[in-house]
Backbone of each chain as ProteinMPNN parsed JSONL, in Angstrom:
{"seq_chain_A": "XXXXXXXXXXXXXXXXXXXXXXXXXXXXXXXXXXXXXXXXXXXXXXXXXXXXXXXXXXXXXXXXXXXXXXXXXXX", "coords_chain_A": {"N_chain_A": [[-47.687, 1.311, -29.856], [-47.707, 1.11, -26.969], [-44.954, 0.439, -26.676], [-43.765, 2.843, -27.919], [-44.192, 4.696, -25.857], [-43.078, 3.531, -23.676], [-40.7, 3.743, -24.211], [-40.393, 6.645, -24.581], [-40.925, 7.213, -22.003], [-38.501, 6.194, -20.477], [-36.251, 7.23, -22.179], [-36.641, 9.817, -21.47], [-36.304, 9.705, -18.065], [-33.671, 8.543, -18.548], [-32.505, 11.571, -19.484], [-33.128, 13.234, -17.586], [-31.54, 11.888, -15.349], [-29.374, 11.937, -16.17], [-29.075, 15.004, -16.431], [-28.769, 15.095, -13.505], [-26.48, 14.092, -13.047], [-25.194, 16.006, -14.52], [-25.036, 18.276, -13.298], [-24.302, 17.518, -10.49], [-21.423, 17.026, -11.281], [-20.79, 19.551, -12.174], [-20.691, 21.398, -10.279], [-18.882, 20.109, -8.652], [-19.577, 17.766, -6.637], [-21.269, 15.321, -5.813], [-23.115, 12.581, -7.409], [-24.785, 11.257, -5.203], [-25.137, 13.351, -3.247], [-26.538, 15.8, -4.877], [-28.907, 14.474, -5.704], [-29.861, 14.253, -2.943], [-29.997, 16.462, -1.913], [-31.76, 18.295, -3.753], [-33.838, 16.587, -3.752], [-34.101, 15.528, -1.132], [-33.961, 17.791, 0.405], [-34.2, 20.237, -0.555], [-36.854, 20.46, -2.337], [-38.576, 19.41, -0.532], [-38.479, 21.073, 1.83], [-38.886, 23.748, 0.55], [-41.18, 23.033, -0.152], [-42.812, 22.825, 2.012], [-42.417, 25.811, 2.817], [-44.026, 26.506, 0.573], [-46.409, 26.315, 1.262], [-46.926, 27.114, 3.69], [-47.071, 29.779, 3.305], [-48.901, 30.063, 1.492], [-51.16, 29.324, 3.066], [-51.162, 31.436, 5.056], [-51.309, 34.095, 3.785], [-53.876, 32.987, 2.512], [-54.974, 33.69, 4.472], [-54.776, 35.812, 5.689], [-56.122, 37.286, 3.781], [-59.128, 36.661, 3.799], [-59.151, 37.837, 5.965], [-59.085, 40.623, 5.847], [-61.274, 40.566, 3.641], [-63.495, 40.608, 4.843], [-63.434, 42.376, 6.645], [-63.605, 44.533, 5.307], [-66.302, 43.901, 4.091], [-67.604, 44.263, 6.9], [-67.279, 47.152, 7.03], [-68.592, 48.38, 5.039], [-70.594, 47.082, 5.532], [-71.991, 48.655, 7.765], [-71.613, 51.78, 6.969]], "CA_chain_A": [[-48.014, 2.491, -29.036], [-47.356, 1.066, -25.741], [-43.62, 0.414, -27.201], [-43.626, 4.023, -28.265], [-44.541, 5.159, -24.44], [-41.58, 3.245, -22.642], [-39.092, 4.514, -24.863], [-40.322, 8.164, -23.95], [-40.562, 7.541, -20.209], [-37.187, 5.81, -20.596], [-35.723, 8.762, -22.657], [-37.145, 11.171, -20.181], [-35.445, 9.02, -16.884], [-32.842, 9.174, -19.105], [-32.333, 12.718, -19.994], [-33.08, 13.883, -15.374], [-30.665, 11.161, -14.466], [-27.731, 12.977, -16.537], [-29.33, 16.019, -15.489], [-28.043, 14.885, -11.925], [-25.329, 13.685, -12.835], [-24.501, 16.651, -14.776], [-24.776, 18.691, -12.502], [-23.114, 16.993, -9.608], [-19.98, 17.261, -11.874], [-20.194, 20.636, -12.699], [-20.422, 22.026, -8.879], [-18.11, 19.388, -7.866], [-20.544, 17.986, -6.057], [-21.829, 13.588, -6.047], [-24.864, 11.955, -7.891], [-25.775, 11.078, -4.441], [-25.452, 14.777, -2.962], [-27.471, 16.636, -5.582], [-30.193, 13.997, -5.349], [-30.35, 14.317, -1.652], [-29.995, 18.132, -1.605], [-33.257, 18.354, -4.448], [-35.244, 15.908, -3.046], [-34.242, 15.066, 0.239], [-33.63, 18.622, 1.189], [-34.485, 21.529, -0.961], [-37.65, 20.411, -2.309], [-39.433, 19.004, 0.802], [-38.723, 22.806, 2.136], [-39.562, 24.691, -0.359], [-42.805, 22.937, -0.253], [-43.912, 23.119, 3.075], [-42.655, 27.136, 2.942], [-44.678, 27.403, 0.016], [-47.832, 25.476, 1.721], [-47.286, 28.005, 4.307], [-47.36, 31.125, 3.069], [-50.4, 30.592, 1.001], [-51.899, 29.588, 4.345], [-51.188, 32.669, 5.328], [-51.865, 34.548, 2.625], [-55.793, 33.193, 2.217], [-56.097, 34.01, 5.793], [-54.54, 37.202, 5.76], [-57.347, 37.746, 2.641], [-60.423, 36.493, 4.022], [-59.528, 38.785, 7.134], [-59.266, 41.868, 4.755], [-62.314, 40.72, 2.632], [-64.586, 40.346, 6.158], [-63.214, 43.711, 7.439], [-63.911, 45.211, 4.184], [-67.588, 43.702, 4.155], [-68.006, 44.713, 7.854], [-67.376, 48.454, 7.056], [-69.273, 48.731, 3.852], [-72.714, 46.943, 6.163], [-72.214, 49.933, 8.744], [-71.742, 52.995, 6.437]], "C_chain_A": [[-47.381, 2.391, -27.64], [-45.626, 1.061, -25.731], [-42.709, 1.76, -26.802], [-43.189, 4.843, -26.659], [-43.261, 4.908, -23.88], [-40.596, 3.936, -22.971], [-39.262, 6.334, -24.386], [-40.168, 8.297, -22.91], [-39.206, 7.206, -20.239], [-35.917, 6.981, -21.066], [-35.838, 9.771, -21.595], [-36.304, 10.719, -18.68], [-34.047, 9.132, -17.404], [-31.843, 10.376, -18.656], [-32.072, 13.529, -18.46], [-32.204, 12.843, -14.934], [-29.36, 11.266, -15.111], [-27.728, 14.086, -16.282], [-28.913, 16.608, -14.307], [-27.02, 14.791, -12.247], [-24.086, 15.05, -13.658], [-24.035, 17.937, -13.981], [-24.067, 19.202, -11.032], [-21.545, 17.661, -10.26], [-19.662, 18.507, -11.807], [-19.949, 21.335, -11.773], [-19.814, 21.033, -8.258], [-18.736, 18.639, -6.936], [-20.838, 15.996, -6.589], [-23.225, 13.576, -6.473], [-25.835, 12.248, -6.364], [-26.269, 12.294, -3.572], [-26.519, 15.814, -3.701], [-28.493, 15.701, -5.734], [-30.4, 14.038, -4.037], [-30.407, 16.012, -1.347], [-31.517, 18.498, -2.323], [-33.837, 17.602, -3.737], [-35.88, 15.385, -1.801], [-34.629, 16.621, 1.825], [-34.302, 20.244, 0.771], [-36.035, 21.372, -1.195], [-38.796, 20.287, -1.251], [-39.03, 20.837, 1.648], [-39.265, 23.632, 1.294], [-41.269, 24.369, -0.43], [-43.638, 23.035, 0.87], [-43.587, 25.018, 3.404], [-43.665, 27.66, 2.19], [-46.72, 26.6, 0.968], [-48.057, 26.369, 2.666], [-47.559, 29.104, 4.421], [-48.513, 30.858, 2.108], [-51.276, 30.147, 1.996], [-52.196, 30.788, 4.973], [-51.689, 33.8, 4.836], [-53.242, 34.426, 2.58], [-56.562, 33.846, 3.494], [-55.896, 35.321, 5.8], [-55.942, 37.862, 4.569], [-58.555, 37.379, 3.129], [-60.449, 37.586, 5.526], [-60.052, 39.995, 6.153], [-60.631, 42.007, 4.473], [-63.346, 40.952, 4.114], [-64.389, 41.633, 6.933], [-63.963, 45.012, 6.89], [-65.445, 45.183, 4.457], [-68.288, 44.746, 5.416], [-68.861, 46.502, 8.029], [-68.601, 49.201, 6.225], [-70.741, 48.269, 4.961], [-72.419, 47.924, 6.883], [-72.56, 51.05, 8.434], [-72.542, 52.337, 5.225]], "O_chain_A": [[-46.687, 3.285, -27.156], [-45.043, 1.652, -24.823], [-41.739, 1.946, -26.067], [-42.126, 5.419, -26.423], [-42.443, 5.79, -23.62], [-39.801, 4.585, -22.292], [-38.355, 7.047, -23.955], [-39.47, 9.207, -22.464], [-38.538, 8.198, -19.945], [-34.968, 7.399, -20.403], [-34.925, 10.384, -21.041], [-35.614, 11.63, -18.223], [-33.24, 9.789, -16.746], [-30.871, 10.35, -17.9], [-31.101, 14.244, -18.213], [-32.088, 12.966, -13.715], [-28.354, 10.736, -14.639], [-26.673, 14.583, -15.887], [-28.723, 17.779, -13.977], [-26.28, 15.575, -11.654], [-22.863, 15.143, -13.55], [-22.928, 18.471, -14.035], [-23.612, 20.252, -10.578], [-20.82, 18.529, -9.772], [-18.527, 18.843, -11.47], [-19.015, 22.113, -11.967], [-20.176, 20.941, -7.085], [-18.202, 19.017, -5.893], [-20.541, 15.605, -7.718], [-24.181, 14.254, -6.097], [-26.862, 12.904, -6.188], [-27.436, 12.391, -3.192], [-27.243, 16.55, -3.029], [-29.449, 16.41, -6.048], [-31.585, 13.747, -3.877], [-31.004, 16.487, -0.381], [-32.406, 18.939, -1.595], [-34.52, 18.153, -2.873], [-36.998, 15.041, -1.418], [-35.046, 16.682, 2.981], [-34.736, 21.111, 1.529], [-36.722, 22.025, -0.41], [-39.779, 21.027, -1.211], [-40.024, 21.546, 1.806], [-40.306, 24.216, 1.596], [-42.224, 25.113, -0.656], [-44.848, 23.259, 0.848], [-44.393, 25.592, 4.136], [-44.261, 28.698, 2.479], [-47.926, 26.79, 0.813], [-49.24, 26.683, 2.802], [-48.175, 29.586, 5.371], [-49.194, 31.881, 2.029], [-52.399, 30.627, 1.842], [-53.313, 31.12, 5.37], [-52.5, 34.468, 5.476], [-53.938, 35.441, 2.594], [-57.702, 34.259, 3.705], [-56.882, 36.049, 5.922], [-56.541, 38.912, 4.8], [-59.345, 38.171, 2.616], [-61.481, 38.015, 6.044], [-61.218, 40.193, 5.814], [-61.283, 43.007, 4.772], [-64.032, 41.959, 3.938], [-65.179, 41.918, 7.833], [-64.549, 45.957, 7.418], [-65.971, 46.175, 4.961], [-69.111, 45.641, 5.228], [-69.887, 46.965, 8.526], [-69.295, 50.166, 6.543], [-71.713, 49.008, 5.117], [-72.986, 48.71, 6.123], [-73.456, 51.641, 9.037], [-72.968, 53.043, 4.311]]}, "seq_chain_B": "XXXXXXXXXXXXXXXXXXXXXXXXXXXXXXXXXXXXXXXXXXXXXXXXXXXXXXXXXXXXXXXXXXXXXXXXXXXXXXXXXXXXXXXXXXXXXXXXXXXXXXXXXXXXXXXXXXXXXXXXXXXXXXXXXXX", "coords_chain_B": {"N_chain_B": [[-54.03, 38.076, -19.502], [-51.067, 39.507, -19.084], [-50.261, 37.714, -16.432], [-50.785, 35.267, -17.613], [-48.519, 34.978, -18.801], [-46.277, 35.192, -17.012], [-46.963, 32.977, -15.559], [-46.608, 30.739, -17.212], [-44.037, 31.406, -17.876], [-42.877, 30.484, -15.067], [-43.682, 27.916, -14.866], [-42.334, 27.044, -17.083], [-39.36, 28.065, -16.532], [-37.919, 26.081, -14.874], [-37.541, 23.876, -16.564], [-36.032, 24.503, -18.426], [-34.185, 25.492, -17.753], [-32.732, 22.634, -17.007], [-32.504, 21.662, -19.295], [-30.918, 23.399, -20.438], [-28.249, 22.822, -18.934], [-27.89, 20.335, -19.461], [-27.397, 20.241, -22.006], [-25.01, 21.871, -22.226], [-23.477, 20.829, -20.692], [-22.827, 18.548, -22.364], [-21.246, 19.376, -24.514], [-18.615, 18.976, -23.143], [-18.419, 16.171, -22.45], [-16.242, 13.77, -21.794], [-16.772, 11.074, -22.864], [-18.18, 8.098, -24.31], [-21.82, 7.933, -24.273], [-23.837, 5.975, -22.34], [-25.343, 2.838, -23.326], [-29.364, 2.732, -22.194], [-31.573, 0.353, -21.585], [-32.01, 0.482, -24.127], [-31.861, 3.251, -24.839], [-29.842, 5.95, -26.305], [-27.544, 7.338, -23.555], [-26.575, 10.336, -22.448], [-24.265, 10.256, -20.316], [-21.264, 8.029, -19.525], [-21.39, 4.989, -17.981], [-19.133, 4.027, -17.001], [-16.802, 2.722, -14.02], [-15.736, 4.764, -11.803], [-13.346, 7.06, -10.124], [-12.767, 9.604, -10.191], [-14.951, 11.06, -11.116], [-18.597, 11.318, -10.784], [-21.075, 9.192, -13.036], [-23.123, 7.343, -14.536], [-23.089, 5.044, -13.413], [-22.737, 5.579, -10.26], [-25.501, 6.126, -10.02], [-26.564, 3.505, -10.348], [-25.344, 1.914, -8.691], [-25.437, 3.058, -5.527], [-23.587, 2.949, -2.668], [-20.775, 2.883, -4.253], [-20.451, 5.266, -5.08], [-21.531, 7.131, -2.518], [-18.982, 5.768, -0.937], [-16.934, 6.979, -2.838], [-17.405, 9.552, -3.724], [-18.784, 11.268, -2.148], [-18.799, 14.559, -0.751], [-19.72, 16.406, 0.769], [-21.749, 15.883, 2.476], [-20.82, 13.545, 4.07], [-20.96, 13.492, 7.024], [-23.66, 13.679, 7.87], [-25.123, 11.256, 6.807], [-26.644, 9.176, 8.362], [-29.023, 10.973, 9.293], [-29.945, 11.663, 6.395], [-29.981, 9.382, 4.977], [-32.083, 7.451, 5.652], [-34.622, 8.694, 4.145], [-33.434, 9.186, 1.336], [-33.25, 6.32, 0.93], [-35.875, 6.018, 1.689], [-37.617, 7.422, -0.405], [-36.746, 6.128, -2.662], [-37.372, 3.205, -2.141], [-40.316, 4.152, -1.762], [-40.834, 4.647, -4.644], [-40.031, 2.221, -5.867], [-42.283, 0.452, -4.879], [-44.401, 0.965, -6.088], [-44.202, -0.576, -8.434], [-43.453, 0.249, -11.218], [-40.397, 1.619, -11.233], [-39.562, 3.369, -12.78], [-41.097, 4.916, -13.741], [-42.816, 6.102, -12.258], [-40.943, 7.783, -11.02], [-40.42, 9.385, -12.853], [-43.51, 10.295, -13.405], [-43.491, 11.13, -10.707], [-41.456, 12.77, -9.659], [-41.364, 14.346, -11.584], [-43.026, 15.351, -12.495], [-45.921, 15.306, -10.744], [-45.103, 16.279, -8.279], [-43.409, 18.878, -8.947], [-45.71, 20.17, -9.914], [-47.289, 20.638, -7.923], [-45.818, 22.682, -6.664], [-45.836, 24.055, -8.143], [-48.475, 25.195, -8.429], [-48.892, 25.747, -6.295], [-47.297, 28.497, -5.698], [-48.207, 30.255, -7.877], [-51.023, 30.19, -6.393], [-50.632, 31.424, -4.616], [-49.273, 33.735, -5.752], [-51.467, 35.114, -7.153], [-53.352, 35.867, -4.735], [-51.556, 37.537, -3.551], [-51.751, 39.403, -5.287], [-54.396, 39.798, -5.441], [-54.646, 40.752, -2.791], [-52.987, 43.235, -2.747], [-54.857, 44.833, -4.291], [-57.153, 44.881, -2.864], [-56.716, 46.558, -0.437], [-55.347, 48.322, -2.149], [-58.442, 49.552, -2.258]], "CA_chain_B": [[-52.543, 37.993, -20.485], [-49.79, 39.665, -18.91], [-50.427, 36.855, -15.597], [-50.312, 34.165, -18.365], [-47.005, 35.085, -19.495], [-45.887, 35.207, -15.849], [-46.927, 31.494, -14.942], [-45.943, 29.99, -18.413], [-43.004, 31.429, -17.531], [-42.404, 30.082, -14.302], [-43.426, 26.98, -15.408], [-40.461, 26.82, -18.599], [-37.649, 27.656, -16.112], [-36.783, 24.792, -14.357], [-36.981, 22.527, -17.707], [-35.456, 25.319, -19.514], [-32.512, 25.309, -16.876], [-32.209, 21.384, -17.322], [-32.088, 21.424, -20.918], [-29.26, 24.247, -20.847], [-27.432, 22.777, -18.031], [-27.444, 19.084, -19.913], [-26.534, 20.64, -23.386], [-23.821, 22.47, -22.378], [-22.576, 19.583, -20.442], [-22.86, 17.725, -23.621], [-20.25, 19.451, -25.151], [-17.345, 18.743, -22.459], [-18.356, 14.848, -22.303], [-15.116, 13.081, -22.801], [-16.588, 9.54, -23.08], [-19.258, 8.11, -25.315], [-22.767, 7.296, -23.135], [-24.213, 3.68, -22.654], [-27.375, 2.258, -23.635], [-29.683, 2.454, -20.822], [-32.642, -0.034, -22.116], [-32.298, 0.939, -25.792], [-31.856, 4.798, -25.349], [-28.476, 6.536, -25.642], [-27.856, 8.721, -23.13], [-25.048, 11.629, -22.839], [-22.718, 10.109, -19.526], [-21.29, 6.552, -19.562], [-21.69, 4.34, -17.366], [-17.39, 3.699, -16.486], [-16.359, 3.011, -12.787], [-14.557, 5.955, -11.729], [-13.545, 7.779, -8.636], [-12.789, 11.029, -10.796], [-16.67, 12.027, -11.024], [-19.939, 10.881, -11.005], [-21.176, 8.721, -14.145], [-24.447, 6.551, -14.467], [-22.589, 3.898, -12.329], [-23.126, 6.255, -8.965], [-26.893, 5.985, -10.181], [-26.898, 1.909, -10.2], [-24.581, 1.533, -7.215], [-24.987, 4.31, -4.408], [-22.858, 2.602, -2.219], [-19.869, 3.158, -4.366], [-20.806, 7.259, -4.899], [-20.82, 7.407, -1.535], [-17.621, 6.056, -0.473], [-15.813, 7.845, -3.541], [-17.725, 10.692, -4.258], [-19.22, 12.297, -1.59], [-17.424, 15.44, 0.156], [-19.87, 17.446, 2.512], [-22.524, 14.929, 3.495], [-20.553, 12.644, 5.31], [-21.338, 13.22, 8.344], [-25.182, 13.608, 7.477], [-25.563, 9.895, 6.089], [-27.644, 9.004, 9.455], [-30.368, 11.351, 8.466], [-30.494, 11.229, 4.849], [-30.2, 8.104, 4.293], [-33.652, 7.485, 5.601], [-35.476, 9.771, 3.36], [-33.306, 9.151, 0.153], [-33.564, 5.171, 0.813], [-37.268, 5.814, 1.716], [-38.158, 7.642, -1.587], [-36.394, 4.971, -3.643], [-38.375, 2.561, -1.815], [-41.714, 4.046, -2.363], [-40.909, 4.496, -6.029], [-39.994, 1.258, -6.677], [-43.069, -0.445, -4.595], [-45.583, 1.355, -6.942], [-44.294, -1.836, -9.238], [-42.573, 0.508, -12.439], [-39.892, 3.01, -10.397], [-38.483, 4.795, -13.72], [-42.758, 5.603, -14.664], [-42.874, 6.378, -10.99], [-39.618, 8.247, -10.835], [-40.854, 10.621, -13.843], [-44.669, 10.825, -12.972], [-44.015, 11.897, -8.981], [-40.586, 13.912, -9.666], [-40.893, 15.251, -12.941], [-44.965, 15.742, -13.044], [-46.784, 15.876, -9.724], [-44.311, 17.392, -6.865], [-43.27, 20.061, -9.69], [-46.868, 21.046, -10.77], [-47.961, 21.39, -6.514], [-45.289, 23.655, -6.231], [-46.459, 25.352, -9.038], [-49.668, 25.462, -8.059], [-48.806, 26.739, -4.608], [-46.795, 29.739, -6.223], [-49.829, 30.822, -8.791], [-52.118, 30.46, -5.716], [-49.754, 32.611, -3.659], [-49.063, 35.363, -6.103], [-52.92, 36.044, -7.139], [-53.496, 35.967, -3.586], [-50.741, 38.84, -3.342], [-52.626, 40.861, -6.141], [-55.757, 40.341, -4.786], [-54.328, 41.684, -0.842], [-52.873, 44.438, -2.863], [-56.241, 45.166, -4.221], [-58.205, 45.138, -1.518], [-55.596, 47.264, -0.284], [-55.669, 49.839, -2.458], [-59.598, 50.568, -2.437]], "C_chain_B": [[-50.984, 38.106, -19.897], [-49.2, 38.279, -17.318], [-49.974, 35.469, -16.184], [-49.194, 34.034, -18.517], [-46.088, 35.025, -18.166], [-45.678, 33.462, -15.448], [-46.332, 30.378, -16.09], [-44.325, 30.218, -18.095], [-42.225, 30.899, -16.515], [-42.666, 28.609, -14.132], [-42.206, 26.169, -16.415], [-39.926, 26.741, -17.605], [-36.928, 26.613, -16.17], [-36.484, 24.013, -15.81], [-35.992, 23.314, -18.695], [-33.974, 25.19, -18.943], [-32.216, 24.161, -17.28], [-31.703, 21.193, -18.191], [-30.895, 22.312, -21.142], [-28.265, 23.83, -20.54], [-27.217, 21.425, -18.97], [-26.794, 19.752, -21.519], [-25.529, 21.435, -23.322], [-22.767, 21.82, -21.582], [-22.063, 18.71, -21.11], [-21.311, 17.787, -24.241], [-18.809, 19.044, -24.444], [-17.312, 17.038, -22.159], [-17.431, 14.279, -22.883], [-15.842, 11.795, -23.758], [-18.336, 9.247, -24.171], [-20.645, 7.845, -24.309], [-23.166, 6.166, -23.774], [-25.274, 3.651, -23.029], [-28.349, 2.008, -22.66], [-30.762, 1.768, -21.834], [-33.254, 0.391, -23.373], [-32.306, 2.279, -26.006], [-30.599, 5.092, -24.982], [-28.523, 7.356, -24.837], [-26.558, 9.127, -22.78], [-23.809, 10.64, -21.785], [-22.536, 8.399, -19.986], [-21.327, 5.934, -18.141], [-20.517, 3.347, -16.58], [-17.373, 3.899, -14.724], [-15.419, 3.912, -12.228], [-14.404, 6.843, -10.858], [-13.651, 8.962, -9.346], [-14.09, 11.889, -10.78], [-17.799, 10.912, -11.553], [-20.335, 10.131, -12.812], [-22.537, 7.546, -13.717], [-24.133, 5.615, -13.618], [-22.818, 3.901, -11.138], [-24.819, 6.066, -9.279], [-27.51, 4.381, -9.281], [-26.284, 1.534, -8.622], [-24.177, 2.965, -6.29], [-23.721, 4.36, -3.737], [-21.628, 3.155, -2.237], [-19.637, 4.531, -4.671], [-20.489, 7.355, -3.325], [-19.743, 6.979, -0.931], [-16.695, 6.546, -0.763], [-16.384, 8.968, -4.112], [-18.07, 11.632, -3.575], [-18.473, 13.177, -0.887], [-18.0, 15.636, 1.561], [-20.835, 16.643, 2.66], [-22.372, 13.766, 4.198], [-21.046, 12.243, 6.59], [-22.393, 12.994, 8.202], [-25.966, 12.183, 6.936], [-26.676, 9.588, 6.772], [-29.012, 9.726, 9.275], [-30.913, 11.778, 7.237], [-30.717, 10.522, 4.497], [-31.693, 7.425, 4.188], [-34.868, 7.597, 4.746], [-35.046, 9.346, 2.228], [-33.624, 7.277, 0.038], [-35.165, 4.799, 0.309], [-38.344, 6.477, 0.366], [-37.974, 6.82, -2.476], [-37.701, 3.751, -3.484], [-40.369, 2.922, -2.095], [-42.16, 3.979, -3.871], [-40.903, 3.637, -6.645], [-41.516, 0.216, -5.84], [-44.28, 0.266, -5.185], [-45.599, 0.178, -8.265], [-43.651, -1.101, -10.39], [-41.897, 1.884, -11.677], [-39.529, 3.825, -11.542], [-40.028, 5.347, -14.106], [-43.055, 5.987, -13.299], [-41.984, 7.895, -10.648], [-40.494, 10.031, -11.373], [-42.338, 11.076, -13.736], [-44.697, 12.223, -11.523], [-42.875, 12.926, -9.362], [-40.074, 14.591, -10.609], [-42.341, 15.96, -13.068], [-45.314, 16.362, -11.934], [-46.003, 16.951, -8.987], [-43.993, 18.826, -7.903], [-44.615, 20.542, -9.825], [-47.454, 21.488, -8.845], [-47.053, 22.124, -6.611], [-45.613, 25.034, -7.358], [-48.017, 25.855, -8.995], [-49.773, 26.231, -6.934], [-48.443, 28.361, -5.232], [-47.505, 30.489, -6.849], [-50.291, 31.192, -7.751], [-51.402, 32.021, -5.09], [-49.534, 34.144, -4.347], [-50.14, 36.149, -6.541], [-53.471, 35.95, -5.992], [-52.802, 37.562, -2.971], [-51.485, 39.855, -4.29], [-53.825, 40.915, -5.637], [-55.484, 40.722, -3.312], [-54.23, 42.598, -1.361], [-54.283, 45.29, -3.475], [-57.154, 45.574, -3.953], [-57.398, 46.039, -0.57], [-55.687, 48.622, -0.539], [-57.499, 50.566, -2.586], [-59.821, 50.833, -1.344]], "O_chain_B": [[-50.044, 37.327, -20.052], [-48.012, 37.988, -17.177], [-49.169, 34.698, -15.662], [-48.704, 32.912, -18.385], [-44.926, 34.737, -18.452], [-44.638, 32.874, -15.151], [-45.711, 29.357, -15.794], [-43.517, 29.289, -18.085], [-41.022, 30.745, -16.729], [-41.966, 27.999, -13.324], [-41.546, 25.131, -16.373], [-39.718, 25.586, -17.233], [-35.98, 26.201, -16.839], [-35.36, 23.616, -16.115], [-35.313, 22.782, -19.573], [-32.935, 24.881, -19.527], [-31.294, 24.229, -18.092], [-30.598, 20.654, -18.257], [-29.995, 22.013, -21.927], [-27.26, 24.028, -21.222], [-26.043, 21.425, -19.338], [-25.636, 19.54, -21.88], [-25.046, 21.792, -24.397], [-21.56, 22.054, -21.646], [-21.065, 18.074, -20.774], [-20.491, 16.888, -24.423], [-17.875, 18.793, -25.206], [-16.281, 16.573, -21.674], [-17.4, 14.113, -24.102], [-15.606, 11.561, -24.943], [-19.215, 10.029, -24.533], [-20.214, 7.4, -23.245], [-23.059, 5.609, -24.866], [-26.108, 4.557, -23.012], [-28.219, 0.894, -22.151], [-30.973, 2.385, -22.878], [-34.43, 0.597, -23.673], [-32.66, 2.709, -27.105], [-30.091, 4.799, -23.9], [-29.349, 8.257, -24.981], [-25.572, 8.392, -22.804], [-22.711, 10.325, -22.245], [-23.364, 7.708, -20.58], [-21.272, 6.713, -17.189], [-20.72, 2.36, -15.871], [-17.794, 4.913, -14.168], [-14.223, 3.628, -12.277], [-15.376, 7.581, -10.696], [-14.735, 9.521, -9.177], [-14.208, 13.083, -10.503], [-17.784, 10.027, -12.408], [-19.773, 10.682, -13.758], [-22.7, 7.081, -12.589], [-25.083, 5.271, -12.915], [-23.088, 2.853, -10.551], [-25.347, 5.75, -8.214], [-28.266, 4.137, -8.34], [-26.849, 0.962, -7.689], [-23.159, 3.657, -6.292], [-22.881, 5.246, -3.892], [-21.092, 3.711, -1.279], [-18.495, 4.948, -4.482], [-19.358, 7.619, -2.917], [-19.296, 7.848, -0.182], [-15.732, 6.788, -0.035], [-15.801, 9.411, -5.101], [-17.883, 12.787, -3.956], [-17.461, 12.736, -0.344], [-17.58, 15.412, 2.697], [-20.764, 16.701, 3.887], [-23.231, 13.093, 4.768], [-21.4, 11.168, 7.073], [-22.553, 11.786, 8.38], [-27.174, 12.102, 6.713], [-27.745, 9.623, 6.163], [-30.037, 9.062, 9.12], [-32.063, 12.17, 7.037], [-31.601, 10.467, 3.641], [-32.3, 7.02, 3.197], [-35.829, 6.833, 4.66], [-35.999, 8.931, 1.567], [-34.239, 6.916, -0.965], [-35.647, 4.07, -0.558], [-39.513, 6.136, 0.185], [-38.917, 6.598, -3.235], [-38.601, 3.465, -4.274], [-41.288, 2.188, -2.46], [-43.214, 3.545, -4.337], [-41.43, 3.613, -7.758], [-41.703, -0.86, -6.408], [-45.311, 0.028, -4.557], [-46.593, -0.02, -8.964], [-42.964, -1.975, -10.919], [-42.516, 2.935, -11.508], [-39.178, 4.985, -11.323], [-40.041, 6.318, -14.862], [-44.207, 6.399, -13.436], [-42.467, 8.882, -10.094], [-40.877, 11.064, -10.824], [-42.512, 12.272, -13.97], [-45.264, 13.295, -11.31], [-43.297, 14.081, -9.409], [-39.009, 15.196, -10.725], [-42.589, 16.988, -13.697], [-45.203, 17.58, -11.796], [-46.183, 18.167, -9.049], [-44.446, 19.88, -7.459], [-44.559, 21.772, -9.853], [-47.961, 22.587, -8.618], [-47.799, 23.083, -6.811], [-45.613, 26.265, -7.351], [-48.486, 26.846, -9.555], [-50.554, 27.148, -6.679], [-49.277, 29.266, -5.194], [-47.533, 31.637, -6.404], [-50.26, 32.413, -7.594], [-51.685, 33.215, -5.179], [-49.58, 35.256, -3.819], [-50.148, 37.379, -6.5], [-54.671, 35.936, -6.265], [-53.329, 38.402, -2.242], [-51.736, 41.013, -3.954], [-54.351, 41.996, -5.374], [-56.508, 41.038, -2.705], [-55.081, 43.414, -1.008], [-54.6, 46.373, -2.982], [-57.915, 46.388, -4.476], [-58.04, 45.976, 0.479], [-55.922, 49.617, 0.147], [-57.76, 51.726, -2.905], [-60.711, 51.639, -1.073]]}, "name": "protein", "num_of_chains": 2, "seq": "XXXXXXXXXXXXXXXXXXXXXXXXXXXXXXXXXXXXXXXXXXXXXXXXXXXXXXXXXXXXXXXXXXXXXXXXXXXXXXXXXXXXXXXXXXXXXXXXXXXXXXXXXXXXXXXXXXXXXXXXXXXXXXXXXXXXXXXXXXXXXXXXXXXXXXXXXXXXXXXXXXXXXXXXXXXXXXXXXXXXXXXXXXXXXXXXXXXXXXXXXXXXXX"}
């Protein structure tokens, strides 16, 4: 079983580290460039834009929902 | 339902892209691939300025002095970051079960989690919106 396991993580490391490398090739482009562009560069942005806009987003919604409430206790 | 089919979906892409982008690389592979720890895999593993090959994987070093174009100049603050991810991957004690847990599993599923949150967040503004 445990055998079984390595060989899949192994396969799988594999399979994303020709991934890179196929890639690199095909936009002309280095192993070490398209791993530093995904992970050094694109990802780490993409994640704090997306961390920020659903910041934004819940707040922009709990204003709404509390505005909403407000109106509805008055009338 | 139709939400399901939305996030399933934006889940597939990326692996769906990988798997297209490596099988249709497949077919233009001159050379045979090596044995990485008992699994074949598609590139080989030949020293070669011409292009990238599992060799730029094992030895950065020599990628970057014969492969790289436009991050030259940039070495000074990448290097940092791409050194310093290597490094945390491999001091978890197994970096390729490391490798594939944090940058095939976790960091992909928060960003997919962020994006879900974010777009029923957008239906429920528009929502509240329209009543």
């Amino acid at each position: 079983m445990i055998n079984y396991l390595i060989k899949i993580v192994t396969y799988l490391y594999g399979y994303g580290t020709d991934f890179t490398i196929n890639l690199a090739n095909m936009f002309g482009l280095s192993y070490y460039e398209t791993n530093a562009f995904i992970f050094c560069i694109a990802w780490p942005l993409i994640t704090i834009l997306l961390i920020g806009s659903y910041l934004l987003l819940l707040l922009t919604y709990k204003r709404m929902l509390s505005k909403k409430s407000a109106i509805l206790r008055a009338g | 339902m139709q939400n399901r089919t939305r996030n399933l979906f934006i889940l597939i892409i990326p692996f769906f892209l990988m798997i297209l982008i490596n099988e249709y690389s497949r077919v233009d592979i001159k050379w045979q691939g090596y044995n990485f720890k008992d699994v074949s895999v598609m590139n080989s593993s030949k020293k070669t300025t011409k292009e990238c090959t599992w060799n730029c994987q094992n030895n950065t070093a020599f990628c970057k002095s014969n492969h790289v174009k436009y991050l030259k100049s940039y070495f000074s603050y990448i290097d940092p970051i791409y050194f310093g991810m290597i490094k945390f991957l491999k001091s978890t004690g197994d970096y390729q079960v490391a490798n594939i847990i944090f940058l095939m599993f976790i960091w992909p599923l928060v960003m997919f989690v962020l994006i879900i949150n974010s777009l029923s967040l957008i239906a429920k503004i528009k929502n509240l919106n329209s009543r």
